[in-house]
N, CA, C and O atoms as a Tripos MOL2 file, in Angstrom:
@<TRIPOS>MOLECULE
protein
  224   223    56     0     0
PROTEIN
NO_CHARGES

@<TRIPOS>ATOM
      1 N          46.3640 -114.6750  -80.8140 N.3       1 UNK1
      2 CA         47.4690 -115.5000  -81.2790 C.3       1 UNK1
      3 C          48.7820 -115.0190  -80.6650 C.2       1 UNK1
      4 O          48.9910 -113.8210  -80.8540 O.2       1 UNK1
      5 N          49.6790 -115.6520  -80.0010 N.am      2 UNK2
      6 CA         50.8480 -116.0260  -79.5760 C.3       2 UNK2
      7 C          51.6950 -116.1420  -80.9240 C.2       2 UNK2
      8 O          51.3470 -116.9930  -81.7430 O.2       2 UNK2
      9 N          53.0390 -115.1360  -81.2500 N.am      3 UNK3
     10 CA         54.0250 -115.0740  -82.0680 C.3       3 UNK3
     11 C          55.2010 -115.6370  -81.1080 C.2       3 UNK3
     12 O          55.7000 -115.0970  -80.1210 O.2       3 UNK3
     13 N          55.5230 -117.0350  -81.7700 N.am      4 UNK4
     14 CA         56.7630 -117.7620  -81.1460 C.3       4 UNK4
     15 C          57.9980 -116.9510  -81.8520 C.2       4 UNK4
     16 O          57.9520 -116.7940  -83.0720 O.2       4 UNK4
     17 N          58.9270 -116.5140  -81.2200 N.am      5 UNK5
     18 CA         60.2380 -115.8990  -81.7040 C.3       5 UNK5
     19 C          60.9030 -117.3740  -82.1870 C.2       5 UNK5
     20 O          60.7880 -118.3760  -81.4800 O.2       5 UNK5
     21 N          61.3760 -117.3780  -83.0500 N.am      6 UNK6
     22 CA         62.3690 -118.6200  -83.4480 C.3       6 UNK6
     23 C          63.7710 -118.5220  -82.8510 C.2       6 UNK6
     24 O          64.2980 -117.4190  -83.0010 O.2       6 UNK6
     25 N          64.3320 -119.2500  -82.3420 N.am      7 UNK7
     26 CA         66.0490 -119.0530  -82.2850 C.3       7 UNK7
     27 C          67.1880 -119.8700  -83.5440 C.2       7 UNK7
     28 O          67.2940 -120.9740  -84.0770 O.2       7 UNK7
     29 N          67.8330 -118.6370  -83.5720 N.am      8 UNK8
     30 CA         68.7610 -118.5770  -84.9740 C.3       8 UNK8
     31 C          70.2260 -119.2220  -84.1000 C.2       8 UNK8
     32 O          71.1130 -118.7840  -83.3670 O.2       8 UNK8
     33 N          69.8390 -120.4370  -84.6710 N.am      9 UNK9
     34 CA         71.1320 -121.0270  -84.1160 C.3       9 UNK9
     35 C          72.3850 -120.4510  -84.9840 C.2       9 UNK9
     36 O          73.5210 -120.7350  -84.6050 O.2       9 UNK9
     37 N          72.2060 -119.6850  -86.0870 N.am     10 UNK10
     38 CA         73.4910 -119.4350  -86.5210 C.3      10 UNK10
     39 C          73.9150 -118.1630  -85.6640 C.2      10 UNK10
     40 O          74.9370 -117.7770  -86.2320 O.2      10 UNK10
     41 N          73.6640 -117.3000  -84.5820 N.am     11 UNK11
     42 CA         73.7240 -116.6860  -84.2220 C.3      11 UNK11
     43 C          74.3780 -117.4270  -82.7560 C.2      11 UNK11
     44 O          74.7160 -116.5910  -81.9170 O.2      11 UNK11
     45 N          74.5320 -118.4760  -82.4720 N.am     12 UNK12
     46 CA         74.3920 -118.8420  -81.3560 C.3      12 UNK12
     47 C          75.7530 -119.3450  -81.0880 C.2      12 UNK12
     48 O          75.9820 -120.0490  -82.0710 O.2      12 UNK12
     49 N          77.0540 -119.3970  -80.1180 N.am     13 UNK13
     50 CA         77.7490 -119.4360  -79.9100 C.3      13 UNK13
     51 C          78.2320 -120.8430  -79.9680 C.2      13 UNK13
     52 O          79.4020 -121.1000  -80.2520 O.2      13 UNK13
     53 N          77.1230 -121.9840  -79.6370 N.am     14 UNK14
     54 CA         77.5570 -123.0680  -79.6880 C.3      14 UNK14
     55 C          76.8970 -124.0980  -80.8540 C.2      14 UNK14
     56 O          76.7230 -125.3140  -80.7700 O.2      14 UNK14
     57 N          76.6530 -123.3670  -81.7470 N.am     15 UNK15
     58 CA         76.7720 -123.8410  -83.0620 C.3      15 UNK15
     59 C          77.5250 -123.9300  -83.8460 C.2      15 UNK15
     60 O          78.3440 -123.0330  -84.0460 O.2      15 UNK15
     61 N          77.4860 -125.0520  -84.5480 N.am     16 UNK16
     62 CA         78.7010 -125.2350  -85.5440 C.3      16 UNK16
     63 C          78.5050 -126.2900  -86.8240 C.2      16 UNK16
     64 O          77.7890 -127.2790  -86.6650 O.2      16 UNK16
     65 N          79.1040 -126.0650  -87.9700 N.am     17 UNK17
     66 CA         78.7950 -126.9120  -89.3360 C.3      17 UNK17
     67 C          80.0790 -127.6880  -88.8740 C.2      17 UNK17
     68 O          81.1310 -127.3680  -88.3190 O.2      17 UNK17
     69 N          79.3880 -129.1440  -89.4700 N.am     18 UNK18
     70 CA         80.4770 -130.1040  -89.5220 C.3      18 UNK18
     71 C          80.9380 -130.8130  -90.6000 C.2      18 UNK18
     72 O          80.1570 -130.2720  -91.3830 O.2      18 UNK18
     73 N          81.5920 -131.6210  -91.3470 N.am     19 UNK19
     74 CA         82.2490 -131.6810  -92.4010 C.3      19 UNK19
     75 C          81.4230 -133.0360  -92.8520 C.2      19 UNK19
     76 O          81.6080 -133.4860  -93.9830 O.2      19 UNK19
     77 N          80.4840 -133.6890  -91.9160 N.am     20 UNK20
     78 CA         79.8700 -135.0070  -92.1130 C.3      20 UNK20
     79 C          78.9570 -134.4030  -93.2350 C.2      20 UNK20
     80 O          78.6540 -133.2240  -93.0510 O.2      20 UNK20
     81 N          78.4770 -134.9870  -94.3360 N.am     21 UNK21
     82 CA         77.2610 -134.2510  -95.3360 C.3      21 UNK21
     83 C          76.2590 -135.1080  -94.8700 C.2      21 UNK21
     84 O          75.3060 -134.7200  -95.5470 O.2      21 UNK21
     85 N          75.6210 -136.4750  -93.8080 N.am     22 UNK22
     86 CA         74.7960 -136.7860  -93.6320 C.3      22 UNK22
     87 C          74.0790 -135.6440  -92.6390 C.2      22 UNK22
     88 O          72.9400 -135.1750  -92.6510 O.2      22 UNK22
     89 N          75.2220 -135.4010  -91.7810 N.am     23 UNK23
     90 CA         75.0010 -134.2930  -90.5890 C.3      23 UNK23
     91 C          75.3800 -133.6020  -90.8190 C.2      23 UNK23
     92 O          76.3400 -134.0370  -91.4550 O.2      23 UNK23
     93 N          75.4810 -131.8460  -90.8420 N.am     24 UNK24
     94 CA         75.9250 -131.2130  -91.5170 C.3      24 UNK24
     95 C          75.6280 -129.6130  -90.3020 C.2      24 UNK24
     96 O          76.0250 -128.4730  -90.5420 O.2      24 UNK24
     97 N          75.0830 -129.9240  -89.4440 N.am     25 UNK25
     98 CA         74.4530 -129.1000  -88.3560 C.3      25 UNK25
     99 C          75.0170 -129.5280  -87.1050 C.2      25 UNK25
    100 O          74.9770 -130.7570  -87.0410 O.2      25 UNK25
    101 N          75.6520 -128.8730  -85.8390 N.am     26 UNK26
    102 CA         75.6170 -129.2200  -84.9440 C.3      26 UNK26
    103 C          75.9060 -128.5490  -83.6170 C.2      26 UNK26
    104 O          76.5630 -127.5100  -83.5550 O.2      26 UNK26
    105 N          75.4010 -129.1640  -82.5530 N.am     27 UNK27
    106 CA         75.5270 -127.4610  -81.4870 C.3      27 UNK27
    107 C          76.9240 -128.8610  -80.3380 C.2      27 UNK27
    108 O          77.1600 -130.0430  -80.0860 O.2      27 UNK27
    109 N          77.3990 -127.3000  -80.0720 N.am     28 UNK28
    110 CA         78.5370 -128.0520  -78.9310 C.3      28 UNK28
    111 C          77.7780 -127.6480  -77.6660 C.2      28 UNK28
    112 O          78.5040 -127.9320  -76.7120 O.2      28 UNK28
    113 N          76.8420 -127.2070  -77.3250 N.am     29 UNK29
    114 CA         76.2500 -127.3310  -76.1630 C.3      29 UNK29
    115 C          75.5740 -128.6850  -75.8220 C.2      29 UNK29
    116 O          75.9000 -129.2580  -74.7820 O.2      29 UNK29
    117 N          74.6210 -129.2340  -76.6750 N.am     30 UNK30
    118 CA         74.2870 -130.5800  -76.1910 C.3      30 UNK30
    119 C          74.7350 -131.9660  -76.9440 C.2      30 UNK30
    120 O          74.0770 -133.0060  -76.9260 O.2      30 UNK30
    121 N          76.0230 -131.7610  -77.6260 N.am     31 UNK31
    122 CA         77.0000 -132.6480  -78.2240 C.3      31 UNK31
    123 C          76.0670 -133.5360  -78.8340 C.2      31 UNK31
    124 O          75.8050 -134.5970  -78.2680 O.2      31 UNK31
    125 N          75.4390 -133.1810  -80.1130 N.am     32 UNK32
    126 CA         75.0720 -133.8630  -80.9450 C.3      32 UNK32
    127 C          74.9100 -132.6770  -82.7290 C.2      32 UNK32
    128 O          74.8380 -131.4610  -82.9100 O.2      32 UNK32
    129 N          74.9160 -133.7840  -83.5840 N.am     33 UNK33
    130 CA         74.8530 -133.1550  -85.2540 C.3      33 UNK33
    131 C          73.9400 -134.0670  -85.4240 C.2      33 UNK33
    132 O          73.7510 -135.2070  -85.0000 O.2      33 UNK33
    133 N          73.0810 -132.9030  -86.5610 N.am     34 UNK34
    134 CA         71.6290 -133.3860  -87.3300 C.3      34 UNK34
    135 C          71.3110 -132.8080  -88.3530 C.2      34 UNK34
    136 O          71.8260 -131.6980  -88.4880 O.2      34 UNK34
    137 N          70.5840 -133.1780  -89.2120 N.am     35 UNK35
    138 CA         70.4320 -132.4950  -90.6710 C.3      35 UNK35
    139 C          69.9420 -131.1880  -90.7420 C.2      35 UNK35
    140 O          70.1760 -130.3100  -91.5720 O.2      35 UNK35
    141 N          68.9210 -131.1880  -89.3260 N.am     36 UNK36
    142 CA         67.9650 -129.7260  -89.1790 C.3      36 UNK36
    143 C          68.7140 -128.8970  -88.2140 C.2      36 UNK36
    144 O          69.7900 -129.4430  -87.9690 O.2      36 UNK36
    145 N          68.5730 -127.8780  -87.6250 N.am     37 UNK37
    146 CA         68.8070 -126.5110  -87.1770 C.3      37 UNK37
    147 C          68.9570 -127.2790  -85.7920 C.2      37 UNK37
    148 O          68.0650 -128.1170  -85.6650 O.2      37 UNK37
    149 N          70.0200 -127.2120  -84.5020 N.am     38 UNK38
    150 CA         69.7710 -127.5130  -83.5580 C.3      38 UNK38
    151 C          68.6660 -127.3210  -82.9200 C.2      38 UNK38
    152 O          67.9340 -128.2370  -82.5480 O.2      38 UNK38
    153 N          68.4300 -125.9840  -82.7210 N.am     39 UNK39
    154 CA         66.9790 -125.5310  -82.2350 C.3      39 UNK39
    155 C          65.9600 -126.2330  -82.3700 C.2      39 UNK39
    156 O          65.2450 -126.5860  -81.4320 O.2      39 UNK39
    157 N          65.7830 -126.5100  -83.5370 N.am     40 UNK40
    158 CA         64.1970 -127.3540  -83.9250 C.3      40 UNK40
    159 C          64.4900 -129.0450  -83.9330 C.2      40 UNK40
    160 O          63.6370 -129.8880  -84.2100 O.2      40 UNK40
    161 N          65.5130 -129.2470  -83.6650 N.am     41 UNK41
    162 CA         65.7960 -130.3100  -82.6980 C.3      41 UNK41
    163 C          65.2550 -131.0140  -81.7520 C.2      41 UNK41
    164 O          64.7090 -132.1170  -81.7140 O.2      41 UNK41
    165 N          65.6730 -129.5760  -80.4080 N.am     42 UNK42
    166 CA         65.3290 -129.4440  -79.3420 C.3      42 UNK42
    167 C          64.2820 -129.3380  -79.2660 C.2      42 UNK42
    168 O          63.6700 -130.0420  -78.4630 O.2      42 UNK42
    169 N          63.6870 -128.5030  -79.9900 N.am     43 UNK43
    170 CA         62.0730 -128.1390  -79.8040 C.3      43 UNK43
    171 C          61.1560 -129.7320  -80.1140 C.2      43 UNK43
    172 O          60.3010 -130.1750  -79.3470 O.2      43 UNK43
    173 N          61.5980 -130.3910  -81.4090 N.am     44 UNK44
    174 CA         61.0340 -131.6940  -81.3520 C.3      44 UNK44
    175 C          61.1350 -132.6680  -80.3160 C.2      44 UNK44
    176 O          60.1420 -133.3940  -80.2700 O.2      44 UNK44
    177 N          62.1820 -132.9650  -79.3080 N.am     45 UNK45
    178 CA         62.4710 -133.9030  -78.9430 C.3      45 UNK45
    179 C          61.6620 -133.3120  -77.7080 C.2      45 UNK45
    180 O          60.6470 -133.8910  -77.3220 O.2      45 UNK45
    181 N          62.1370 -132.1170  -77.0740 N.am     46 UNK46
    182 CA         61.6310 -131.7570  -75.9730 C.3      46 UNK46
    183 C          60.1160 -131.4850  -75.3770 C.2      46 UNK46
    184 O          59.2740 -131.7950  -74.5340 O.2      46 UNK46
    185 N          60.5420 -130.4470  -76.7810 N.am     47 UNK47
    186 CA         58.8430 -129.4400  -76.7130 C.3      47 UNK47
    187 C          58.7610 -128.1490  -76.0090 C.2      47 UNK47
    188 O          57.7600 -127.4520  -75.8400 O.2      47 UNK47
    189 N          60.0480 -127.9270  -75.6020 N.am     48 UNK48
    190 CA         60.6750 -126.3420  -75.4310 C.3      48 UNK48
    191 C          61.5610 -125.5830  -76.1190 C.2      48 UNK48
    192 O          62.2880 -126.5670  -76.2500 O.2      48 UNK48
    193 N          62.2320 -124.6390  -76.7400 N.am     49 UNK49
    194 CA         62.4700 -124.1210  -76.9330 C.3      49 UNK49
    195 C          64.0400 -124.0410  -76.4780 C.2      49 UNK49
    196 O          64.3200 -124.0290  -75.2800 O.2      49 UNK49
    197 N          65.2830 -123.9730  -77.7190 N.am     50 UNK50
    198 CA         66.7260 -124.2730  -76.7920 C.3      50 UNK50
    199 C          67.0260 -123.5140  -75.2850 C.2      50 UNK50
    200 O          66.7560 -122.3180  -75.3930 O.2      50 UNK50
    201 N          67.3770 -123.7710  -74.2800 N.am     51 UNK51
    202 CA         67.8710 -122.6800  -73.0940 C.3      51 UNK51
    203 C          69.0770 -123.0130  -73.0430 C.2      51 UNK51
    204 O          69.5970 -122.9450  -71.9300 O.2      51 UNK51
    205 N          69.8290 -123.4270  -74.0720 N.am     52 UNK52
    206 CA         71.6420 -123.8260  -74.2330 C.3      52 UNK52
    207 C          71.5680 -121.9710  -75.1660 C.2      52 UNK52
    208 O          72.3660 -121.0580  -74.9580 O.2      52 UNK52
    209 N          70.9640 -121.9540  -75.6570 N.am     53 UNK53
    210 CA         71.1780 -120.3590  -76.5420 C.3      53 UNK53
    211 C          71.8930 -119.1830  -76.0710 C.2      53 UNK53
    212 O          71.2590 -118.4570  -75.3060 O.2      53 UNK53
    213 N          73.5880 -118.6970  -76.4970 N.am     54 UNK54
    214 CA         74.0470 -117.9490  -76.0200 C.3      54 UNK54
    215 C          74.6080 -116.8160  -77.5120 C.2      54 UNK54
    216 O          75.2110 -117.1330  -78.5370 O.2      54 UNK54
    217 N          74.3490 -116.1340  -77.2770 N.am     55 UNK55
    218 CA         74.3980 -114.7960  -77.7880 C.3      55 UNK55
    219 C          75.8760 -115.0560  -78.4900 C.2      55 UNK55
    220 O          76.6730 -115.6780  -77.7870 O.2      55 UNK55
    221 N          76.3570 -114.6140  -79.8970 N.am     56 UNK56
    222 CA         77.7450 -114.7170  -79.9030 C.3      56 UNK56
    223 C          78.4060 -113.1060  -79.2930 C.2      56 UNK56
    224 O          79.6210 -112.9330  -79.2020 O.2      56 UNK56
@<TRIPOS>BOND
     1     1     2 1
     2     2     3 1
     3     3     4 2
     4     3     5 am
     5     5     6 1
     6     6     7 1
     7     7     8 2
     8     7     9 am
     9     9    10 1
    10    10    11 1
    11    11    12 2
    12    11    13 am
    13    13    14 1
    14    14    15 1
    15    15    16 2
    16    15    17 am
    17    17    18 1
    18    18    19 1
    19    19    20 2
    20    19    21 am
    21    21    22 1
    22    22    23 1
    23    23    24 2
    24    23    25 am
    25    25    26 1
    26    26    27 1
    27    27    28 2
    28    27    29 am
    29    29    30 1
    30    30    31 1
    31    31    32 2
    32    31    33 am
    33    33    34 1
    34    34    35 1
    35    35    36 2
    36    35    37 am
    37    37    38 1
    38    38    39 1
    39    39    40 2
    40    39    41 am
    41    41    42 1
    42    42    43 1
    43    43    44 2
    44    43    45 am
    45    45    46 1
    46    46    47 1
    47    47    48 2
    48    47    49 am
    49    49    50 1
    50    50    51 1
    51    51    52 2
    52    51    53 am
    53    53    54 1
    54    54    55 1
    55    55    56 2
    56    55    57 am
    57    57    58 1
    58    58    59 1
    59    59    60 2
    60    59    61 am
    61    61    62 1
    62    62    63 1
    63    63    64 2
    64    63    65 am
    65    65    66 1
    66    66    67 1
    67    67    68 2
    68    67    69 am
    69    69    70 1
    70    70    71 1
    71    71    72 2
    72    71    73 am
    73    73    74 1
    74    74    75 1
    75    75    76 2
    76    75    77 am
    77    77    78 1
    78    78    79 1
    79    79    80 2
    80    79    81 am
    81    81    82 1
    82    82    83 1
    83    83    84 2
    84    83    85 am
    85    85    86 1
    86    86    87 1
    87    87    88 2
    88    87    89 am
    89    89    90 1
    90    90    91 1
    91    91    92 2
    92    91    93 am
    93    93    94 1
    94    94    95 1
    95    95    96 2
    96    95    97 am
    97    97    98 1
    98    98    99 1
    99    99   100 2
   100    99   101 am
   101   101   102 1
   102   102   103 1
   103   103   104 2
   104   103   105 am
   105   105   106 1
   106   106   107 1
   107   107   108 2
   108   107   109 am
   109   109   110 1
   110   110   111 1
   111   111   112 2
   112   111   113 am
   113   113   114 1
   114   114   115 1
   115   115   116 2
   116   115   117 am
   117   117   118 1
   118   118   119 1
   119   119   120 2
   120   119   121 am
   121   121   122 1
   122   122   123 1
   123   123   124 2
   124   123   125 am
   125   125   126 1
   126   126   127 1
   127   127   128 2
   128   127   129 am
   129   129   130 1
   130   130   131 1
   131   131   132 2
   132   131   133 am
   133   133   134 1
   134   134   135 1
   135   135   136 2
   136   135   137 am
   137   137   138 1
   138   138   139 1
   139   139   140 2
   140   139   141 am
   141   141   142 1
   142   142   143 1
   143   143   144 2
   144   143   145 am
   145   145   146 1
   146   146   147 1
   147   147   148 2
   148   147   149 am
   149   149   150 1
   150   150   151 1
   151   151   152 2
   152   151   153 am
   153   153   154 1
   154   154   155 1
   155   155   156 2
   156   155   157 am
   157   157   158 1
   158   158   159 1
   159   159   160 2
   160   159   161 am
   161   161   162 1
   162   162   163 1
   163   163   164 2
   164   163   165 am
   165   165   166 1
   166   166   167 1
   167   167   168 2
   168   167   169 am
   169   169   170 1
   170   170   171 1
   171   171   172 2
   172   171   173 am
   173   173   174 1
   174   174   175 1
   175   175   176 2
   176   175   177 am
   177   177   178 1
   178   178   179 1
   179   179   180 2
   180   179   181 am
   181   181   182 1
   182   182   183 1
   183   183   184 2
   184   183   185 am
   185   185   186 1
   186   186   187 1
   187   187   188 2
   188   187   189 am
   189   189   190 1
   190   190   191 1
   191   191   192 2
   192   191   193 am
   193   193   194 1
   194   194   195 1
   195   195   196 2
   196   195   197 am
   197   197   198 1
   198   198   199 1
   199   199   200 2
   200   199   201 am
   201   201   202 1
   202   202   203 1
   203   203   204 2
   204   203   205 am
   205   205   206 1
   206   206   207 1
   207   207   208 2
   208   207   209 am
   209   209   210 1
   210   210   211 1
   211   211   212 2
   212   211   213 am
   213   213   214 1
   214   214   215 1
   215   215   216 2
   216   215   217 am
   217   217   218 1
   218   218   219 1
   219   219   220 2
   220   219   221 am
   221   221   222 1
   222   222   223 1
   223   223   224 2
@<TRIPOS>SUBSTRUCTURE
     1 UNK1         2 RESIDUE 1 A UNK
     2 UNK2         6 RESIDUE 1 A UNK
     3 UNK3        10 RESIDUE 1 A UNK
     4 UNK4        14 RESIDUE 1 A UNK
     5 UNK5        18 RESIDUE 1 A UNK
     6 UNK6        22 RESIDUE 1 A UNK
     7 UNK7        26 RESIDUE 1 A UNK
     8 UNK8        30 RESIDUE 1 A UNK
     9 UNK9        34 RESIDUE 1 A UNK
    10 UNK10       38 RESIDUE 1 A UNK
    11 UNK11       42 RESIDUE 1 A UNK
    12 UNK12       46 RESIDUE 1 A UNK
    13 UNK13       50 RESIDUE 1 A UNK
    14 UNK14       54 RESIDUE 1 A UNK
    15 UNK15       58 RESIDUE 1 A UNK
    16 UNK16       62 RESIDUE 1 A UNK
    17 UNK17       66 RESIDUE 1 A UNK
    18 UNK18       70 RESIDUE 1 A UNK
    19 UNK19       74 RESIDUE 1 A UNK
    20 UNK20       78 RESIDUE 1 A UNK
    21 UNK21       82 RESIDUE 1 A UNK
    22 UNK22       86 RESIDUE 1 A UNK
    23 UNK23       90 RESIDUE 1 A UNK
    24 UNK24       94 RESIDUE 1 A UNK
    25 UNK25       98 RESIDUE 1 A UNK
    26 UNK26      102 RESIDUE 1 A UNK
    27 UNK27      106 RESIDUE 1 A UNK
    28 UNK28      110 RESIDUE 1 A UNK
    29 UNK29      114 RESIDUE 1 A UNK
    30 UNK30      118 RESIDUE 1 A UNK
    31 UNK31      122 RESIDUE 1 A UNK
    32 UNK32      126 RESIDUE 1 A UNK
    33 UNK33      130 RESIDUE 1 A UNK
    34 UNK34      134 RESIDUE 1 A UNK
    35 UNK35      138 RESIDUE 1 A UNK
    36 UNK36      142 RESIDUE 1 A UNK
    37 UNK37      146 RESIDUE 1 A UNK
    38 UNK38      150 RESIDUE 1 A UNK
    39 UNK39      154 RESIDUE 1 A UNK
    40 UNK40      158 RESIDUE 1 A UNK
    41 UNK41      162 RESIDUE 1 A UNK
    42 UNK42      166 RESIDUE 1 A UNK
    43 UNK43      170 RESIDUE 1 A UNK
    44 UNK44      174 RESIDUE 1 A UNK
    45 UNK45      178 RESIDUE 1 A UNK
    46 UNK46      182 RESIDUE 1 A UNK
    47 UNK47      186 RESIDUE 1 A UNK
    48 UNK48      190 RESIDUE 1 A UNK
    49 UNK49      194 RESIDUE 1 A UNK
    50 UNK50      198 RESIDUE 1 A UNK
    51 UNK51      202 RESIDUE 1 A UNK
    52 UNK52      206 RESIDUE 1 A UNK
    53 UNK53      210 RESIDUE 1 A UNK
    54 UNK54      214 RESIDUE 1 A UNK
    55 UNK55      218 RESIDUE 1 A UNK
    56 UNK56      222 RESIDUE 1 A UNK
């Protein structure tokens, strides 16, 4: 078995909470807000893993 590391978008430089309560999540790297974690976002839409992820 393969252990996927998760990425902690709150850790991540281009994350940010927004004041919308429908959206309430959102990364300024790929200019969009969503209810869930950017990351698992990305991971749904894509099927990789964020590579916008920068260290704060």
């Amino acid at each position: 078995m393969t252990e996927q590391k998760r990425i902690d978008c709150f850790k991540c430089k281009h994350f940010y909470v927004t004041w919308d309560s429908r959206f309430p999540k959102g990364c300024k790297a790929f200019e969009f807000k969503g209810r869930a974690l950017p990351s698992v976002e990305v991971k749904r839409a894509s099927g990789q893993d964020c590579l916008r992820f920068t260290n704060k």
